[in-house]
N, C-alpha and C positions, 0 to 999 in steps of 0.2 A: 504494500500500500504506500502512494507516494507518500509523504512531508512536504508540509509546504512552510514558506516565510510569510508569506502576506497573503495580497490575494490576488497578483499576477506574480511573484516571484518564486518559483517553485525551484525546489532542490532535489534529488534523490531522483528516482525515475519520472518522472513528469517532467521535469526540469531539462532531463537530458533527448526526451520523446520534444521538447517544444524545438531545443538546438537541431537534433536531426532534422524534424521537417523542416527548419527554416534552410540549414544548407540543402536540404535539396532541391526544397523551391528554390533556392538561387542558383543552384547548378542549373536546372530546368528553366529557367528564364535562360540564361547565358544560353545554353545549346541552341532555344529558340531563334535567340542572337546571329551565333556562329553557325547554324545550318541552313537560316534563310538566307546568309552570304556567301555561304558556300566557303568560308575560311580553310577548313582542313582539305578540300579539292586542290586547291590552288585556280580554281577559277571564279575568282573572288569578282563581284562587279559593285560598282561604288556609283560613285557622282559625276559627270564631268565637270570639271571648270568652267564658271563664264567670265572669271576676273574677278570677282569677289575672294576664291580662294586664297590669291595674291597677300590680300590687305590682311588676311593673318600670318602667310607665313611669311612674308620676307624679313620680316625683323627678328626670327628664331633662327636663320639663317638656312632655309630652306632652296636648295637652287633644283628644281625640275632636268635629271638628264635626256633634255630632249636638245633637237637641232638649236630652238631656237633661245637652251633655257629658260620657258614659256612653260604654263601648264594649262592655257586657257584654249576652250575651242581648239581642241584635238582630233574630235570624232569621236571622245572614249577619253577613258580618265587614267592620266598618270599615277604610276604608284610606287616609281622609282626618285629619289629625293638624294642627295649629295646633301650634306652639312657643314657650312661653312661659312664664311664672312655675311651678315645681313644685307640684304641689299636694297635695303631704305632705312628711313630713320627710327619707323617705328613702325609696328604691328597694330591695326586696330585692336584695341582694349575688347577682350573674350576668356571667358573661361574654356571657352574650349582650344584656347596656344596652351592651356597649362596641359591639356590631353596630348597637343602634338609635340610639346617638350618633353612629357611623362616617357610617351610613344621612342621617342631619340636620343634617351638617355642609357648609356652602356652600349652602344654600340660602336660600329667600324668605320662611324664618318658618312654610313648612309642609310637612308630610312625608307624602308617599304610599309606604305600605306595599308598591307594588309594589317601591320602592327598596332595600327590605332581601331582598325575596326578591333580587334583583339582585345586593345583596352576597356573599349567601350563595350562590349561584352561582359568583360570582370566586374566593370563598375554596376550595370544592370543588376546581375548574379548578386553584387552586395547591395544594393537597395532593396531589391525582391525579399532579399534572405532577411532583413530586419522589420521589414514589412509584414513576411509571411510568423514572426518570431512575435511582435506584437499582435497581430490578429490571433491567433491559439492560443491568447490567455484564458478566452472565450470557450476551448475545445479546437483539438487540432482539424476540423474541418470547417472550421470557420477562417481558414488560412484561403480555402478554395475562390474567397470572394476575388483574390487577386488575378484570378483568372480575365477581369476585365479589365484590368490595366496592362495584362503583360501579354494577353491574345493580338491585338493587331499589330504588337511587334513582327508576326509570323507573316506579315505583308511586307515583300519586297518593296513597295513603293515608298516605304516608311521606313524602312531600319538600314536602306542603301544609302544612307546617307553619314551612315558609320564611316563608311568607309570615302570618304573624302576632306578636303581642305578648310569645308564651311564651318561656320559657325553652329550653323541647323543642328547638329546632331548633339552639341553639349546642350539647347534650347528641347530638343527632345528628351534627352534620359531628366531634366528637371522637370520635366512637365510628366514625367513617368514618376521619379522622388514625389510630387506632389500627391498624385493620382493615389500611388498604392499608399501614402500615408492614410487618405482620407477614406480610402478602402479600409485598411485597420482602426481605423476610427468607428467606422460604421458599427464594426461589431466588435464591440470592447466597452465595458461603464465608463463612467468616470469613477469610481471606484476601485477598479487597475488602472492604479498612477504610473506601475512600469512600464508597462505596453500603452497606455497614453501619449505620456511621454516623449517612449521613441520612435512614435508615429507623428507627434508633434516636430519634432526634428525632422524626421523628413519631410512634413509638409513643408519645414523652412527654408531646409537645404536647397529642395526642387525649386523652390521661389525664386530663391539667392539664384542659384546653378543659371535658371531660367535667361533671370533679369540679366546676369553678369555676361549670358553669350553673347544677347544681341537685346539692345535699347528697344528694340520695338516688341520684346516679350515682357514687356513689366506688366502686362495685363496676370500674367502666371503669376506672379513678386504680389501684386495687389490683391488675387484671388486667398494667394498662402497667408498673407499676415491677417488679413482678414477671417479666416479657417482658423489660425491660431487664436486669436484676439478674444473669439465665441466658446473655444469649448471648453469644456470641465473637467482637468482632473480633481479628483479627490472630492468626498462629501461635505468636508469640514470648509466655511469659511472663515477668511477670504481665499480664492482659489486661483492664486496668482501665476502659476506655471503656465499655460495659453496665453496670456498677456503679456507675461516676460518673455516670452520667445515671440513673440511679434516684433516686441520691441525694441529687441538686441538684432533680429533679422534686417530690421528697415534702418537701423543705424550702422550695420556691417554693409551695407553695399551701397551706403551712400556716397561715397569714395567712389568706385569700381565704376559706377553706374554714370556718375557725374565726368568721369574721365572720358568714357565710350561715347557720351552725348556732345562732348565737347569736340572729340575728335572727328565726329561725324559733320559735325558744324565747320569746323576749321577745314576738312577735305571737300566734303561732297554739301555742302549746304547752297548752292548755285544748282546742281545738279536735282537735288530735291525739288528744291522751287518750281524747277522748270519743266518736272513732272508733274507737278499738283497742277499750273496752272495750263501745260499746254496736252496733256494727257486724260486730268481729270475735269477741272474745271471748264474748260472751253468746249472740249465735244456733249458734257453734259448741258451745259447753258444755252449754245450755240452763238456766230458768231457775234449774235447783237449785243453778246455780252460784256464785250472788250471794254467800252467804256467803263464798266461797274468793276472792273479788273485793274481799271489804271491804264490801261495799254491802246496803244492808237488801232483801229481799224486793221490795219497790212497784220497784224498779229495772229488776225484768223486764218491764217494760210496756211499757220503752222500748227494746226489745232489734229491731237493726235500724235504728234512725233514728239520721241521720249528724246533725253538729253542726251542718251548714247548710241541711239542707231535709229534715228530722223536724218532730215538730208541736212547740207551744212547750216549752222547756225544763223540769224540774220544776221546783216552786216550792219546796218541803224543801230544807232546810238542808241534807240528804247529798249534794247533788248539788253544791251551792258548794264544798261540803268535799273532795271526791271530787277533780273536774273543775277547781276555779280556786285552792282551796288548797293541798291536795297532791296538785299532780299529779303529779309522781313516784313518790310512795307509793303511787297508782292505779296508773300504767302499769309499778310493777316488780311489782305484785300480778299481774299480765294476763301480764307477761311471765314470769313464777315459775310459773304454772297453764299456760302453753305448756310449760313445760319437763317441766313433770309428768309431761304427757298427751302426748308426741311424736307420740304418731298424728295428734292435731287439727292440732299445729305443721305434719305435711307434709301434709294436708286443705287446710289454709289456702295454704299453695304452689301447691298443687297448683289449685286455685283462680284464683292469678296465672298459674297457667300457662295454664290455658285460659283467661284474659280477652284475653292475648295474640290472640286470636283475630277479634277485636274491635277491630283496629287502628283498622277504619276510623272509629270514633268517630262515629256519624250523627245525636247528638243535639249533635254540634256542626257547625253547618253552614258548607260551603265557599262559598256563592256571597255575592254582596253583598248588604249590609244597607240595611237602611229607614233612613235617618239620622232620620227622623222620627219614629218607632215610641220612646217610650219602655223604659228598661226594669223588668222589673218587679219591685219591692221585694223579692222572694225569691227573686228569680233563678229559672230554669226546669229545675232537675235533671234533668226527664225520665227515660230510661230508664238514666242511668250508674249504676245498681243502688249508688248511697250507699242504697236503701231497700229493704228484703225486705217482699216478696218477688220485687222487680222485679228483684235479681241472679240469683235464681236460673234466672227466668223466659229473662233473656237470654241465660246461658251455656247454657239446655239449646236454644235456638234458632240455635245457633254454625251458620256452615258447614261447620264438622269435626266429626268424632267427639271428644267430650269428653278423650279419653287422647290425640290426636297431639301435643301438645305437650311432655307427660308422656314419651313415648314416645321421641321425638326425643331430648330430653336423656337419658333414661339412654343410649340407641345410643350416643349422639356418646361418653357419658362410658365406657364400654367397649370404644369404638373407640379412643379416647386412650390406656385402659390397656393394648392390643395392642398399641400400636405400639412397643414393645419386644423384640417376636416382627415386627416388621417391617422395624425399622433397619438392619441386616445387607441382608439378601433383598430388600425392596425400598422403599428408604430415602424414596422419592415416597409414598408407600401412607405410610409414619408419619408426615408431616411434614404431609399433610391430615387424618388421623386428629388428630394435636397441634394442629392450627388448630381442626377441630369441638371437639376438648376446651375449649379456652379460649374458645369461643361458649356454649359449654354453660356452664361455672362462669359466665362475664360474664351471662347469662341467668337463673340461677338466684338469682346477687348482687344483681341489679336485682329483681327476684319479690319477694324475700322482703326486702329493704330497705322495697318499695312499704306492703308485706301490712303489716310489725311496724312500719313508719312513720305508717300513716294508716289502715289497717285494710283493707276495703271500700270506703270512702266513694272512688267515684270511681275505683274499681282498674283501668279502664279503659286513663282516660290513664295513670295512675300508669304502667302495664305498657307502655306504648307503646314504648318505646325498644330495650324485651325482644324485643320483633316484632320489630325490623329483624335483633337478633342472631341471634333462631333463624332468618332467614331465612339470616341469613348462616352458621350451622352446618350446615343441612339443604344447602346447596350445597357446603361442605367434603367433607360424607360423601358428596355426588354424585363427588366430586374425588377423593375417594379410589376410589372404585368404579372409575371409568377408569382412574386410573395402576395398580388391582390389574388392569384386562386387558388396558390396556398393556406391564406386565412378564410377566404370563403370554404374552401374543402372542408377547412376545420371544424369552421362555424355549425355546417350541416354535417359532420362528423363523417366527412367520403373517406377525409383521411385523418393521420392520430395527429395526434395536440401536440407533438415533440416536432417546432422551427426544426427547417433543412437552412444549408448553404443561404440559399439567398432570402430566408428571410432571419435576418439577425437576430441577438439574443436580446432579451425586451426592455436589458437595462442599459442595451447600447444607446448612443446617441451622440450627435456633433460637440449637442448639448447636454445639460441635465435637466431632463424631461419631467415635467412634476407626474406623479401618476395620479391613474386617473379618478376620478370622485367617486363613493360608491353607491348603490343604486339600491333602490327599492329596502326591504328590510333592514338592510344592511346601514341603509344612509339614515334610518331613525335611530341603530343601536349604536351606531359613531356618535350623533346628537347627544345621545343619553351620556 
């Protein structure tokens, strides 16, 4: 018979039954990892470069053995890397240079990129593993809930992104850290402070990890501190642990965060601009709208062509003025004319939302590259609709109907505001309702950061991280569907009164749930 310490800290066999399933679910996430990539094959497929890979590694000192040491626009993605002198002054600010330095350290001067999908593998395996180690304080098949944060890893279109230069992939395993905290959340009291806890931490970590890859995932960073800030460990108050970890989280990456935004401004803040106003804002308003933009009339010629592969620049002084001198004064004109016209603002969402759709990115290709093949001076945009009318052309050729995405997020976000009509009656049923709500906000946060960020130009990738989450909502609302005919079954007794997997144990909660009032007989002999 085990021994226990408390009432998630178990010692003697239980203790050692929670460690094993936790490493093996983190073995089983990782293979997930490494056999959707094909890692042990050697025919590993990744990312291709569009240039952006650039901006993290040249300051770790990363040179591409190819003809033109280039990694962009290959056909196929390098994974051969030399190590040596930086070749610029600095790296954009990411946590994912700490993976490809992790990835090049110990070696022979050269780095094969399968090495970082590799990392990024181990690191999965140990978030799962503390994830799955908190959730079975509950009973070791309450670990199963993790099943919906680490299933659409098993999608190529999503976990091939290990294996490249971007940023993307440290913004994904934190949006995974978040997910399975809040999965162990689900089903765990506030009453197990330990497994609380250490689900609180990786809600934060994932935030941090998030926020640190790339500036326009702070919607994850905003989602986690918020998730912390609400829940409860321990009965007794005051119940300060949730709130301290918010608020060491949002003061640890104020730094990190603030360097990435600055850098982003000090490089590409011309280029941004000139996305929002000539990519988004003008083909949405149309051309009469140049005056309410600042910009003369000839402006609309260029409405549609993104700042990297539109035809040349104009030569008029408006466009220096506009776009490199004040670009502020452009993109709060852009942003003042959204706010005007709200309809365009959720048009333009709505937008991101179906680009989500588009995960699979096919104009960036997975297999390997021509190391030999130069590349070429303007880079190959192809079909990422940076150009009209090739965006429009690709969203109406989606494999969904243009409104699932749209669709999705209001369900989930109407589902969330049920679960207040569900907490009493059947507290599993609100608590996956509450998880699709906070897929939906994290989803609609990245959208519309992507959209009023950079416009268009590229709203592809921009949106990618969006995909994982509505995947990960449209499985909540599955989650909740079950536990609603779970409790129904019960209710009419089809089936026994002993919660499965997906419907948690009844003193889970984000929160601490008061229970519920008692009824009839009951509620006179309480009185008394």
């Amino acid at each position: 018979m085990a021994t226990t310490t408390g009432t998630d800290g178990q010692c003697g066999p239980a203790g050692w039954r929670r460690t094993a399933l936790a490493g093996s679910a983190g073995i089983g996430a990782a293979l997930v990892v490494v056999l959707t990539l094909g890692l042990p094959t050697g025919r590993t497929f990744g990312v291709e470069d569009n240039g952006d890979g650039y901006r993290l590694y040249c300051g770790i000192g990363l040179i591409p053995r190819t003809v033109d040491r280039l990694a962009a626009w290959k056909a196929g993605v390098v994974t051969n890397f030399t190590v040596g002198t930086p070749s610029c002054g600095a790296s954009t600010p990411s946590s994912a240079g700490l993976v490809l330095r992790a990835a090049g350290l110990g070696g022979d001067g050269s780095l094969e990129l399968d090495s970082v999908g590799w990392w990024y593998a181990a690191l999965v395996g140990l978030v799962v593993a503390a994830a799955a180690w908190a959730a079975s304080a509950s009973g070791p098949w309450r670990a199963a809930v993790l099943v919906v944060p680490v299933a659409p890893l098993a999608l190529p279109l999503l976990t091939r992104f290990f294996v490249s230069t971007y940023a993307e992939p440290a913004g994904l395993l934190g949006t995974l850290a978040l997910a399975c905290g809040v999965a162990a959340l689900m089903v765990t009291g506030p009453e197990q402070r330990g497994a609380r806890t250490t689900a609180l931490i990786l809600v934060a970590l994932g935030g941090g990890v998030a926020a640190t890859a790339k500036v326009a995932y702070l919607p994850v960073l905003v989602v986690a501190v918020g998730v912390c800030a609400v829940t409860a460990v321990g009965r007794s108050r005051p119940r300060r642990v949730g709130p301290v970890i918010a608020g060491v989280t949002a003061l640890a990456v104020i730094v990190p965060i603030g360097a990435a935004a600055g850098f982003q401004d000090s490089v590409y803040e011309g280029a941004n601009v000139h996305d929002i106003v000539f990519t988004l804002a003008l083909p949405e308003f149309g051309p009469d709208a140049t005056a309410e933009l600042g910009l003369p009339p000839e402006a609309a010629a260029f409405a549609g062509n993104g700042y990297f592969n539109g035809p040349p620049h104009p030569t008029g002084g408006w466009w220096s003025r506009a776009i490199r001198d004040e670009p502020d004064v452009t993109r709060s004109a852009a942003y003042a004319a959204l706010v005007r016209h709200p309809g365009v603002l959720l048009r333009a969402v709505g937008v991101g939302l179906q680009a989500t759709m588009r995960a699979d990115l096919p104009y960036l290709a997975s297999g390997p590259a021509d190391p030999a093949r130069p590349s070429p001076p303007g880079g190959d945009p192809g079909w990422s609709g940076a150009r009209q009318p090739d965006l429009r052309t690709v969203l109406d050729a989606g494999p969904h109907p243009p409104w699932y995405p749209t669709a999705l997020v209001a369900f989930a976000l109407v589902a969330a505001a049920s679960s207040v009509a569900w907490r009493h009656r059947a507290p599993a049923v609100a608590r996956w309702c509450l998880a699709a709500g906070l897929g939906a906000v994290t989803a609609l946060g990245l959208v519309a950061l992507a959209v009023l960020g950079d416009g268009y130009f590229e709203v592809f990738k921009h949106v990618w991280l969006a995909a994982y989450v509505l995947v990960l909502t449209g499985l909540c609302l599955l989650g909740a569907v079950a536990a609603g005919v779970g409790h129904l079954g019960r209710a009419r007794g089809i089936v026994g009164r002993r919660p499965g997997v997906w419907a948690p144990a009844a003193h889970a909660d984000l929160a601490d749930l008061p229970p519920a009032p008692p009824r009839g007989p009951a509620r006179a002999t309480a009185r008394r």
